[in-house]
ZAMI-541736 format. One record per residue (C-alpha): residue in three letters; y, x, z. Coordinates in nm, 3 decimals. Example, Ala and Ser with C-alpha at 12.3 -4.5 7.8 and 13.67 -1.06 7.14 Angstrom:
BEGIN
+---------+---------+---------+---------+
| residuo |   north |    east |      up |
+---------+---------+---------+---------+
|     ala |  -0.450 |   1.230 |   0.780 |
|     ser |  -0.106 |   1.367 |   0.714 |
+---------+---------+---------+---------+
***
This chain:
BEGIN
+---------+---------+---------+---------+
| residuo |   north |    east |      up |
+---------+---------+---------+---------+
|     unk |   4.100 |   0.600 |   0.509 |
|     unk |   3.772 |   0.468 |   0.717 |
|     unk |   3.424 |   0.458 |   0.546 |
|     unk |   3.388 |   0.164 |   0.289 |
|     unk |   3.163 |  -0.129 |   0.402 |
|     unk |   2.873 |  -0.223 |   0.127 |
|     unk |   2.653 |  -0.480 |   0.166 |
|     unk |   2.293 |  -0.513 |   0.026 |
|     unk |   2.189 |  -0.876 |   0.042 |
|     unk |   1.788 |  -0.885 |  -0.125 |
|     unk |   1.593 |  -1.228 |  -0.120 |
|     unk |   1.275 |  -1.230 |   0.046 |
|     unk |   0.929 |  -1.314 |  -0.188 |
|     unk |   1.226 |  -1.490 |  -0.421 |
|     unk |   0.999 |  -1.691 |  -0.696 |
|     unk |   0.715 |  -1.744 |  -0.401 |
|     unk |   1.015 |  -1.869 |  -0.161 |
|     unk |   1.206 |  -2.097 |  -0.428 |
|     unk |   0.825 |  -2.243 |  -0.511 |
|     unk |   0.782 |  -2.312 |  -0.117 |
|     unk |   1.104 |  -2.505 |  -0.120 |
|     unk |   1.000 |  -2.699 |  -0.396 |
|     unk |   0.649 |  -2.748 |  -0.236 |
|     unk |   0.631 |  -2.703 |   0.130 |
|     unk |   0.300 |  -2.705 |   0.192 |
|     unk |   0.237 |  -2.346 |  -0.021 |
|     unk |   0.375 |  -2.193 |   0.255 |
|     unk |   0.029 |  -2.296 |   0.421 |
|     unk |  -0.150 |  -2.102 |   0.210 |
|     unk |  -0.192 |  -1.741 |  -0.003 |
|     unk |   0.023 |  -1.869 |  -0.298 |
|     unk |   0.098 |  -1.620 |  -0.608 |
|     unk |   0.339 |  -1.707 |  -0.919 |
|     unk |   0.192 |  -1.616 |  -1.193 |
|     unk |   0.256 |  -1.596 |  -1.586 |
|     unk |  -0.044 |  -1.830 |  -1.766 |
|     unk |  -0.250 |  -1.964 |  -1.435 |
|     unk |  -0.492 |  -2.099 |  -1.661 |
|     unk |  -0.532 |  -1.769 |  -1.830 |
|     unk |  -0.737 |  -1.524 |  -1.621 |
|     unk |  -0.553 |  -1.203 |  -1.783 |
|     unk |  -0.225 |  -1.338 |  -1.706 |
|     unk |  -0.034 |  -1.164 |  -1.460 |
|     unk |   0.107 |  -1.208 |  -1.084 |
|     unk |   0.480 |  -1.197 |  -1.075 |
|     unk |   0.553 |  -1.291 |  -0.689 |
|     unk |   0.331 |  -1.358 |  -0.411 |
|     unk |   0.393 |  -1.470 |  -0.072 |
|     unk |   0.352 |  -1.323 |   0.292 |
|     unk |   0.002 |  -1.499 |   0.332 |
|     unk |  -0.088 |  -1.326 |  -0.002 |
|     unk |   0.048 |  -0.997 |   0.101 |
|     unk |  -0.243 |  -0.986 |   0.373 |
|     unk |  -0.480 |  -0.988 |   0.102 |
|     unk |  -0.305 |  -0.652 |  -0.073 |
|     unk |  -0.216 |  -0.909 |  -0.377 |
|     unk |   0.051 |  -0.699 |  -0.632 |
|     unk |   0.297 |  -0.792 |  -0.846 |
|     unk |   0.196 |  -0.739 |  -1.179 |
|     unk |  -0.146 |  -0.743 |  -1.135 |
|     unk |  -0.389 |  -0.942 |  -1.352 |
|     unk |  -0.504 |  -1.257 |  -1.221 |
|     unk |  -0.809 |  -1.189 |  -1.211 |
|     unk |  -0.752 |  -0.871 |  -0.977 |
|     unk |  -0.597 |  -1.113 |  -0.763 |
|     unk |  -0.880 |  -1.344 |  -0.720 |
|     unk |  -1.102 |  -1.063 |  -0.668 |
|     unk |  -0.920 |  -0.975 |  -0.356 |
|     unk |  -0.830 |  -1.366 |  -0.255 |
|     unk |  -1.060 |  -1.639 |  -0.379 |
|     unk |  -0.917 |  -1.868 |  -0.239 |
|     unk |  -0.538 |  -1.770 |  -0.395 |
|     unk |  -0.332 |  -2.088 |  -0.482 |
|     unk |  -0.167 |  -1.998 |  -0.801 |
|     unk |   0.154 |  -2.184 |  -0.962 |
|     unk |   0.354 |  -2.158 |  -1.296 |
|     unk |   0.696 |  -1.985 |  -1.315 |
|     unk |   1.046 |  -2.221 |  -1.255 |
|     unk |   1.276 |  -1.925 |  -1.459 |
|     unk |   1.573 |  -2.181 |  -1.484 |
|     unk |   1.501 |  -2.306 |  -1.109 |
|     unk |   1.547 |  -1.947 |  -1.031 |
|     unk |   1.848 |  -1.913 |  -1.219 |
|     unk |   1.970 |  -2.153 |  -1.040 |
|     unk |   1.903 |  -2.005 |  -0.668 |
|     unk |   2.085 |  -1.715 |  -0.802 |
|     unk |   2.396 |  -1.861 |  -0.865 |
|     unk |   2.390 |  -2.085 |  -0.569 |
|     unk |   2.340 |  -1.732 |  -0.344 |
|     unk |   2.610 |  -1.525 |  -0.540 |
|     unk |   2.826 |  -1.835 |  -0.455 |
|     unk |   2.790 |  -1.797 |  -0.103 |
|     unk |   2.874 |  -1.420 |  -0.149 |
|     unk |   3.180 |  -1.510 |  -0.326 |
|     unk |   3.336 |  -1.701 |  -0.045 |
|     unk |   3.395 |  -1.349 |   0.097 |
|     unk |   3.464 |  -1.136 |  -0.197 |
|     unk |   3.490 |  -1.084 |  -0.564 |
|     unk |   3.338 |  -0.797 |  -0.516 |
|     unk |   2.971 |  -0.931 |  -0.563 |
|     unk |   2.799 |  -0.724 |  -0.849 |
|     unk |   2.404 |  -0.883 |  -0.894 |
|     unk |   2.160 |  -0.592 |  -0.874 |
|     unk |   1.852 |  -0.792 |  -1.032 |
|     unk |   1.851 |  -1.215 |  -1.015 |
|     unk |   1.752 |  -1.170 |  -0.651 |
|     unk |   1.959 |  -0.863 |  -0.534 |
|     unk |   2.337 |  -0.839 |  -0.516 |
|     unk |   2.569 |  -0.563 |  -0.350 |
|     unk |   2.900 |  -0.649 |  -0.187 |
|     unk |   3.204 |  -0.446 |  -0.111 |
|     unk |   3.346 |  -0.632 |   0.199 |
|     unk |   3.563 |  -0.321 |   0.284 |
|     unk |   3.903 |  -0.502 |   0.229 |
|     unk |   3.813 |  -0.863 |   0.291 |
|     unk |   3.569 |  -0.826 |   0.617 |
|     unk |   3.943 |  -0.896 |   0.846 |
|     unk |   4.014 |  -1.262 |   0.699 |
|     unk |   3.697 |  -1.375 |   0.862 |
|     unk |   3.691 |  -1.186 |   1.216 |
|     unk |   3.361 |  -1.086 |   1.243 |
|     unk |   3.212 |  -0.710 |   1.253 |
|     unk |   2.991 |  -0.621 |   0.930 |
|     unk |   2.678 |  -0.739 |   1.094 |
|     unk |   2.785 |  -1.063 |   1.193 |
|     unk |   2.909 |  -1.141 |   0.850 |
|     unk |   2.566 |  -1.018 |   0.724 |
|     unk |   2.424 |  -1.246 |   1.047 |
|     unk |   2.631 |  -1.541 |   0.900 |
|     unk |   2.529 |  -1.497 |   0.529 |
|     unk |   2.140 |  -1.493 |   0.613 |
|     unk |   2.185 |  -1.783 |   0.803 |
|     unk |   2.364 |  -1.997 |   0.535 |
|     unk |   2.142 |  -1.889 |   0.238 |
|     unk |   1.886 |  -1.983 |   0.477 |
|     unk |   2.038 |  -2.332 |   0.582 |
|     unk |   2.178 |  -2.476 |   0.272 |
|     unk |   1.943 |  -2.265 |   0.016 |
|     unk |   1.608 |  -2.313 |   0.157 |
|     unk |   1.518 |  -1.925 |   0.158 |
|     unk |   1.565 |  -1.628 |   0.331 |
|     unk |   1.707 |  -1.275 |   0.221 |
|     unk |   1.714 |  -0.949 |   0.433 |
|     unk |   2.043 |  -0.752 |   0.450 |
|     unk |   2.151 |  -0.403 |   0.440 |
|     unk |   2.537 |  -0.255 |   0.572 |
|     unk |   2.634 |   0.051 |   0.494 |
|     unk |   2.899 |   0.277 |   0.390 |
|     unk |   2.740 |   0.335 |   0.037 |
|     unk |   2.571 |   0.143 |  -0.199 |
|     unk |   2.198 |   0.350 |  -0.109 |
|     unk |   2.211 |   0.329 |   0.184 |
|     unk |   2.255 |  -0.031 |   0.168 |
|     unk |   1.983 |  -0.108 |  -0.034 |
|     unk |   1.743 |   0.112 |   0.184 |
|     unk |   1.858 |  -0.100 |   0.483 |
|     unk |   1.767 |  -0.403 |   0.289 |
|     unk |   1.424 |  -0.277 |   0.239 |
|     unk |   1.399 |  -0.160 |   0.604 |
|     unk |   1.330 |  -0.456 |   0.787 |
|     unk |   1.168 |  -0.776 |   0.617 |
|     unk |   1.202 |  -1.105 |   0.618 |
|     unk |   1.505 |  -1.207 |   0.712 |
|     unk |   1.665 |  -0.929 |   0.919 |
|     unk |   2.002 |  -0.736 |   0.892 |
|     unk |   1.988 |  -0.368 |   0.932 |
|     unk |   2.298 |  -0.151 |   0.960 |
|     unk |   2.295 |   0.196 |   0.840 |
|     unk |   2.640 |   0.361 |   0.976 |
|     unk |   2.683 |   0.757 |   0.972 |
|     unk |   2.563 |   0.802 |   1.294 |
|     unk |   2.204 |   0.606 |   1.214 |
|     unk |   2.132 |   0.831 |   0.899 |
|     unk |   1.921 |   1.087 |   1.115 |
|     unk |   1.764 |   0.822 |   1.274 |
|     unk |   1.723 |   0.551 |   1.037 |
|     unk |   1.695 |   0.765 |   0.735 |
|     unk |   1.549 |   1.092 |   0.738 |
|     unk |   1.209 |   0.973 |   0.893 |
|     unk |   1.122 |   0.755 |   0.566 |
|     unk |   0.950 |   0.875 |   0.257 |
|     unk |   1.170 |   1.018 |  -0.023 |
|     unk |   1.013 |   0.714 |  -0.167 |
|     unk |   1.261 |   0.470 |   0.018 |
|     unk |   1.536 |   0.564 |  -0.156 |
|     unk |   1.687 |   0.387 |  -0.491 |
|     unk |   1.565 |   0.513 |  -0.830 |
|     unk |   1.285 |   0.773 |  -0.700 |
|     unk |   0.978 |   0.624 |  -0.860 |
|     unk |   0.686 |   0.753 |  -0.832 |
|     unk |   0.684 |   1.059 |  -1.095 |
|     unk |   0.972 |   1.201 |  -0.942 |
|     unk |   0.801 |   1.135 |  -0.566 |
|     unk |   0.479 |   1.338 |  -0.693 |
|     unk |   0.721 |   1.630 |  -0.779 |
|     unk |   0.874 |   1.621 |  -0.479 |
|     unk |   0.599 |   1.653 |  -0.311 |
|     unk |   0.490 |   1.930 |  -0.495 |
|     unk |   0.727 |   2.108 |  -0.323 |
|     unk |   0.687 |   1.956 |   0.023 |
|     unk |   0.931 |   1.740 |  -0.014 |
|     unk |   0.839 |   1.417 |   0.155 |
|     unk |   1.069 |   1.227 |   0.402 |
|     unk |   1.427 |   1.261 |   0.346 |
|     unk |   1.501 |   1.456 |   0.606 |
|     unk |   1.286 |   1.694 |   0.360 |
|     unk |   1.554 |   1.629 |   0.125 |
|     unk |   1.852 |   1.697 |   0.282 |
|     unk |   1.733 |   2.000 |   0.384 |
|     unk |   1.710 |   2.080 |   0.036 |
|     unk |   1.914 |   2.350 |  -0.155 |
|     unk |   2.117 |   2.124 |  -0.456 |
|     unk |   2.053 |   2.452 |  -0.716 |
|     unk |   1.692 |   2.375 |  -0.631 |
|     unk |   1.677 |   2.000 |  -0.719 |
|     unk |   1.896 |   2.009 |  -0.992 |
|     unk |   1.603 |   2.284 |  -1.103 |
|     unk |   1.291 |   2.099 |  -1.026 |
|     unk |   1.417 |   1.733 |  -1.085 |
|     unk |   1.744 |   1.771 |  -1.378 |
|     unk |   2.028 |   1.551 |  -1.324 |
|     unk |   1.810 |   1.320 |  -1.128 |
|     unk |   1.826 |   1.560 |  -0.872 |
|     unk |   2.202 |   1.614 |  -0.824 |
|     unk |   2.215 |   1.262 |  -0.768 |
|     unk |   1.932 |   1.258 |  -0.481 |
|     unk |   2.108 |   1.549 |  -0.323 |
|     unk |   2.449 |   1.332 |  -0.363 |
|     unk |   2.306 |   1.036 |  -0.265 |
|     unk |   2.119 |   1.191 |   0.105 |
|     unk |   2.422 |   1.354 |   0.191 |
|     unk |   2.566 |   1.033 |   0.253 |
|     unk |   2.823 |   1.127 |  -0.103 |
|     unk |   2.733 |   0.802 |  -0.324 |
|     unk |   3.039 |   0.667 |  -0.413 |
|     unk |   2.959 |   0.439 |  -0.701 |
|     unk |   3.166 |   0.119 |  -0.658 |
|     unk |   3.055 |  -0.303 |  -0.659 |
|     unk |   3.206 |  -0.446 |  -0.933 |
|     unk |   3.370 |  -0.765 |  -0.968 |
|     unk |   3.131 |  -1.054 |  -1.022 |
|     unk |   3.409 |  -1.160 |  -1.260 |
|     unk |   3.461 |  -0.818 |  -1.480 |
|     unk |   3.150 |  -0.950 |  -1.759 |
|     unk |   2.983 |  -0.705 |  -1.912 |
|     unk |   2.916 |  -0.732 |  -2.300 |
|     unk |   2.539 |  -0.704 |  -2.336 |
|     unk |   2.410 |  -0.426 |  -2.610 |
|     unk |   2.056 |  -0.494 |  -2.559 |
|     unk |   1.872 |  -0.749 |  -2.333 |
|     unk |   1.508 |  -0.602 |  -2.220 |
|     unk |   1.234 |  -0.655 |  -1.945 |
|     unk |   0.950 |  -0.416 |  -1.838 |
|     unk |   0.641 |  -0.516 |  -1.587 |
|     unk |   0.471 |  -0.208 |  -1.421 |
|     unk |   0.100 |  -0.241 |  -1.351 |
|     unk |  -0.090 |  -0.194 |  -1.060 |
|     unk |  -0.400 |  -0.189 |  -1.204 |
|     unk |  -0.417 |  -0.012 |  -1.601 |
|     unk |  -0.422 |  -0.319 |  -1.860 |
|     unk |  -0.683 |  -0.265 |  -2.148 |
|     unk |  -0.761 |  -0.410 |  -2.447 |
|     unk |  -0.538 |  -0.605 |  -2.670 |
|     unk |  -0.598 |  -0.953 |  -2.559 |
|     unk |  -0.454 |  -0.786 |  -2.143 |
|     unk |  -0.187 |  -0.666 |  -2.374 |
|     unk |  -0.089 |  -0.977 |  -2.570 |
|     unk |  -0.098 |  -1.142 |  -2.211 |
|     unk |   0.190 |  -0.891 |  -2.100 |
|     unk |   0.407 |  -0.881 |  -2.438 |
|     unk |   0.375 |  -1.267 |  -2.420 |
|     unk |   0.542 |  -1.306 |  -2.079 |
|     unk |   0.805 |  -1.036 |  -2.148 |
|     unk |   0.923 |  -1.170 |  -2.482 |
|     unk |   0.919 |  -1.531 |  -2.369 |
|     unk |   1.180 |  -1.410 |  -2.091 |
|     unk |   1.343 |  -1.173 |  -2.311 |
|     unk |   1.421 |  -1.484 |  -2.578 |
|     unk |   1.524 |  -1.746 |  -2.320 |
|     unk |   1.813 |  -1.460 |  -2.215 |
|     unk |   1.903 |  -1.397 |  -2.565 |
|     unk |   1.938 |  -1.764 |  -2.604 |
|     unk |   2.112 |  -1.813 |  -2.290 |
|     unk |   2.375 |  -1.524 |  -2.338 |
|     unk |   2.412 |  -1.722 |  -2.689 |
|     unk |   2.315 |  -1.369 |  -2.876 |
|     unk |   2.034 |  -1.300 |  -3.097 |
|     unk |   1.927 |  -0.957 |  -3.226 |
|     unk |   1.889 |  -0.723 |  -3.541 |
|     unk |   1.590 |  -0.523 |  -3.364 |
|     unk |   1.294 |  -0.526 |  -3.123 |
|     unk |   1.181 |  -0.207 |  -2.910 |
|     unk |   0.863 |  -0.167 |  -2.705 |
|     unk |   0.771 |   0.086 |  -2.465 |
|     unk |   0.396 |   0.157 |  -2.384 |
|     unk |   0.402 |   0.409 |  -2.073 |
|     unk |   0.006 |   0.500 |  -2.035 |
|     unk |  -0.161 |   0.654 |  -1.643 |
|     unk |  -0.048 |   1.031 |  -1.750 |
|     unk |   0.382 |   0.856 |  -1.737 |
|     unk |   0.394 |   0.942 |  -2.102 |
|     unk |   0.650 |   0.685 |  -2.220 |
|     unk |   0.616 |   0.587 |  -2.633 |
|     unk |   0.834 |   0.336 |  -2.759 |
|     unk |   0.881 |   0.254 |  -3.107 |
|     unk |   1.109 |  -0.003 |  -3.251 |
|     unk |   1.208 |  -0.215 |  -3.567 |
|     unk |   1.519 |  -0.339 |  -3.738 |
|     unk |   1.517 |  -0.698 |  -3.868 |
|     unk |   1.576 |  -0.819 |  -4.211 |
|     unk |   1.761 |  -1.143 |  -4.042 |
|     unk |   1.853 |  -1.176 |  -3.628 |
|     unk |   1.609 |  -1.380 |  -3.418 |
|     unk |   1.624 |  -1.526 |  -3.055 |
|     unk |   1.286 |  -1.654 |  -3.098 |
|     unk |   0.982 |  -1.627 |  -2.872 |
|     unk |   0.726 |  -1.575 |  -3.156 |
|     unk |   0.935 |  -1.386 |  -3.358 |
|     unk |   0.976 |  -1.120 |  -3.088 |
|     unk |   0.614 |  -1.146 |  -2.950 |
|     unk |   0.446 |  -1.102 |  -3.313 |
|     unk |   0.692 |  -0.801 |  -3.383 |
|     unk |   0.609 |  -0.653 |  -3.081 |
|     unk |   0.246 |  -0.666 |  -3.116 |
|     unk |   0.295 |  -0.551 |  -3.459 |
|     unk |   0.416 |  -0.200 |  -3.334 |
|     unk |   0.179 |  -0.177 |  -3.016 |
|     unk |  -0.110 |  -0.200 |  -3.297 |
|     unk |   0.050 |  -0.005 |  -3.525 |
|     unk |   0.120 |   0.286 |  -3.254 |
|     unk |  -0.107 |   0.281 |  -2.990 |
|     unk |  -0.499 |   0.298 |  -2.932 |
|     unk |  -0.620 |  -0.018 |  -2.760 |
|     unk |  -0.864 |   0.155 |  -2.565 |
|     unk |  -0.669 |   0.346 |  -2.409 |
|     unk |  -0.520 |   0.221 |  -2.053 |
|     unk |  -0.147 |   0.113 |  -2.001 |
|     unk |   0.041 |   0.140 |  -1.713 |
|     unk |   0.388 |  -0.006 |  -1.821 |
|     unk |   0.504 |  -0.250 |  -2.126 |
|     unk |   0.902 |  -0.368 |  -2.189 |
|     unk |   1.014 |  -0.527 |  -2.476 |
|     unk |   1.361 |  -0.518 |  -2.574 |
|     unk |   1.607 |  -0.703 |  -2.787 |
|     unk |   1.882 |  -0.478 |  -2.970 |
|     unk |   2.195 |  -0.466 |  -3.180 |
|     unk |   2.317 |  -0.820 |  -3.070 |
|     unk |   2.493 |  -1.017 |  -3.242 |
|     unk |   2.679 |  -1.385 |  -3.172 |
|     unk |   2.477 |  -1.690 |  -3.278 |
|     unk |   2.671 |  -1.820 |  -3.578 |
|     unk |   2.801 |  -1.469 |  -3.643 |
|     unk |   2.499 |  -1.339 |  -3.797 |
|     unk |   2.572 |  -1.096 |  -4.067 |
|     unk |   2.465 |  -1.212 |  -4.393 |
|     unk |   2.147 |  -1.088 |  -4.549 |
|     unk |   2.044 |  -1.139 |  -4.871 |
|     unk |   1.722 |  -1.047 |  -4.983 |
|     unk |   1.501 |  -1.056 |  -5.296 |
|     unk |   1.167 |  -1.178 |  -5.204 |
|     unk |   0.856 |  -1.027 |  -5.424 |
|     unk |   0.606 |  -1.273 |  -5.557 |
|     unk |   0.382 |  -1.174 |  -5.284 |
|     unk |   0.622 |  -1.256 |  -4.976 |
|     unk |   0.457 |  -1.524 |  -4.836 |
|     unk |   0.708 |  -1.779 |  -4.590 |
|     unk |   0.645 |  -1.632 |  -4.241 |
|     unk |   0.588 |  -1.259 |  -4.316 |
|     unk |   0.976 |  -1.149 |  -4.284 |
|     unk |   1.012 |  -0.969 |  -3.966 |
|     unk |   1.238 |  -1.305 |  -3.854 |
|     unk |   1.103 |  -1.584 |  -3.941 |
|     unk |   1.398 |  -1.850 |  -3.960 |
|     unk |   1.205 |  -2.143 |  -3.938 |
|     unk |   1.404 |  -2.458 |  -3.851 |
|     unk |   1.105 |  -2.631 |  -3.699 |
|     unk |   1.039 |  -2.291 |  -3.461 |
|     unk |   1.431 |  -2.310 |  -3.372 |
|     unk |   1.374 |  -2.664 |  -3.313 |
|     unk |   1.072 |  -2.654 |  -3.106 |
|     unk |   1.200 |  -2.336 |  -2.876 |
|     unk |   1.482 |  -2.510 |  -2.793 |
|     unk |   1.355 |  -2.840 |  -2.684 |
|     unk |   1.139 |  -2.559 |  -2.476 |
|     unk |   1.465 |  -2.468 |  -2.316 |
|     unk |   1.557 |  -2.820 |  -2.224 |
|     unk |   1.236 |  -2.928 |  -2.106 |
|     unk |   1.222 |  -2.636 |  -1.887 |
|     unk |   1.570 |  -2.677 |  -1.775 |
|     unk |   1.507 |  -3.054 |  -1.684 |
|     unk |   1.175 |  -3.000 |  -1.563 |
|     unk |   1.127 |  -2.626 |  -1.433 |
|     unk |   0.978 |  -2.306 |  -1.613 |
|     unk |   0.637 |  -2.431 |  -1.527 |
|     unk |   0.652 |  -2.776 |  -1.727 |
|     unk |   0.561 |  -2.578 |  -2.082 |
|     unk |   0.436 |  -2.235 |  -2.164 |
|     unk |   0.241 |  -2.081 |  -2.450 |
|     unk |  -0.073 |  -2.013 |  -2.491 |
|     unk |  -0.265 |  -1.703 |  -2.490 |
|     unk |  -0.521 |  -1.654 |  -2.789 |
|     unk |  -0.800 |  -1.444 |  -2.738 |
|     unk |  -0.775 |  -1.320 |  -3.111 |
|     unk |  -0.468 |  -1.200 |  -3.297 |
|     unk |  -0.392 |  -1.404 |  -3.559 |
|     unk |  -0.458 |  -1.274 |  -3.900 |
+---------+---------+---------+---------+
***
């Protein structure tokens, strides 16, 4: 049986290119999306190529950004608009297999092995003919990696950008492979790069010299993978697009470039992250009984703490308050922060929300439950959904205070 052929297909700049399609003329200019323009502290979440010149980050604070580019053009998020590019490119995809298994809302691996001979092309030109179509009837452009595994097609992705095709066959691994940083390859961040390179382990051809005892020793299970994974030994299959997953927990993290400080940075990030976090919830139809958050500081020393719920919520300010509840509760606002996520837990069906009933003292005040079950919230966030599905992301978004609310 011949080696299985995977395909990586990852969209170039995707918010920043689905924002130029709307609005041509940003692709004139360094253009950044970003969370709360208006809001100095809010933070970048795509940039363009012009942007890229000026070292502009994801994740970055505005305010960083401008340093760098005064002159940055910065527009509000389109969330449903993207939604919407995502299905339209994992329809193309389907018109050549089932196979199609999203890898984030603007990455998706395909398993063409035992399809590729209906259409008579060679795995390059089909990966030819998909970049052309997503870039003819979608408007943007994605870069596209072949390979016999699924790492190896994601590196080739990542190889060459925009818009290229790179095809990483047994022979090529030497070539292609080896010379790049152990950095290239899928799920080495950068704790488990620095100790690596404690050890002189840099490029990959570093790594596959290595002894597996060894990395299994220095790096734990992580490093039987990596030792699996550069010997060319990742078999891990693309699942059907159609074999859906039941969601336990729906969650979103943001990395830093620069350290965030201070609460009202903070509040900036937790805002953005529950917002997204309660427009999935809402649009998987699922609320939950409990809200984690991870703080992950400049030393990688992850805390998260979490909270059960006296009654299920899929609200925005239900999630963001409880959130900021345990950051202030756990963590020393002085102190920097390299990572946040926010995650919704133990989900449950809307409608099928186990019953809770619950004495309230004399001194509950409405509001202070941990959900807050307010008719007129429900109300409002969902006409927030609408407009922002008629309109795009950008039409609404919350504000930022500078204070918490006491």
């Amino acid at each position: 049986m011949g080696d299985r052929i995977i395909l990586h297909c990852d969209c170039n700049s995707f918010f920043a290119s689905v924002e130029t399609v709307l609005r041509p003329e940003l692709a004139k200019v360094p253009m950044a999306v970003a969370g709360d323009p208006e809001n100095r502290h809010g933070i970048i979440l795509a940039k363009n190529e012009l942007a890229k010149k000026y070292d502009i980050k994801t994740a970055e604070t505005i305010w960083q950004a401008k340093r760098k580019c005064p002159d940055l053009v910065l527009v509000p998020p389109h969330h449903e608009l993207y939604r919407e590019y995502y299905e339209k490119n994992n329809a193309i995809y389907l018109e050549y297999t089932d196979l199609v298994e999203p890898f984030s809302i603007d990455e998706s691996f395909l398993d063409v092995t035992h399809s590729l001979h209906l259409f008579h092309m060679t795995p390059k030109e089909l990966a030819d003919t998909l970049r052309r179509r997503i870039r003819e009837e979608n408007g943007i452009t994605i870069s596209v990696g072949v390979s016999f595994c699924k790492v190896f097609a994601k590196l080739g992705s990542d190889y060459k950008k925009p818009d290229a095709t790179t095809v990483i066959g047994r022979e090529d691994v030497s070539k292609i492979v080896y010379p790049l940083p152990v950095s290239a390859l899928l799920f080495v961040g950068k704790r488990s790069q620095e100790t690596l390179n404690r050890y002189s382990i840099r490029t990959c051809q570093d790594l596959a010299n290595c002894d597996r005892e060894f990395l299994v020793k220095i790096l734990g299970k992580q490093g039987e993978t990596l030792w699996q994974d550069i010997n060319g030994l990742d078999e891990e299959s693309v699942r059907s697009f159609y074999d859906r997953r039941e969601a336990k927990s729906i969650g979103n993290s943001m990395t830093f470039p620069s350290d965030l400080r201070g609460e009202e940075e903070l509040a900036a990030g937790i805002k953005i992250l529950a917002d997204s976090v309660a427009t999935r919830l809402r649009n998987h139809g699922k609320k939950c009984c409990g809200i984690q958050v991870g703080i992950k500081d400049t030393k990688f020393h992850l805390k998260q703490r979490q909270r059960q719920l006296k009654t299920p919520t899929h609200l925005q300010r239900d999630i963001e308050r409880i959130a900021m509840e345990l950051i202030r509760e756990n963590w020393d606002m002085g102190k920097p922060v390299r990572l946040l996520s926010v995650t919704a837990y133990d989900l449950v069906d809307e409608g099928e929300e186990p019953e809770v009933v619950e004495q309230l003292s004399l001194f509950d005040m409405p509001g202070q439950q941990d959900s807050a079950e307010n008719p007129n919230q429900e109300a409002i966030e969902n006409t927030v959904d609408e407009i922002r599905k008629k309109f795009g992301k950008g039409s609404i978004s919350f504000g930022v205070p500078k204070k918490p609310i006491s």
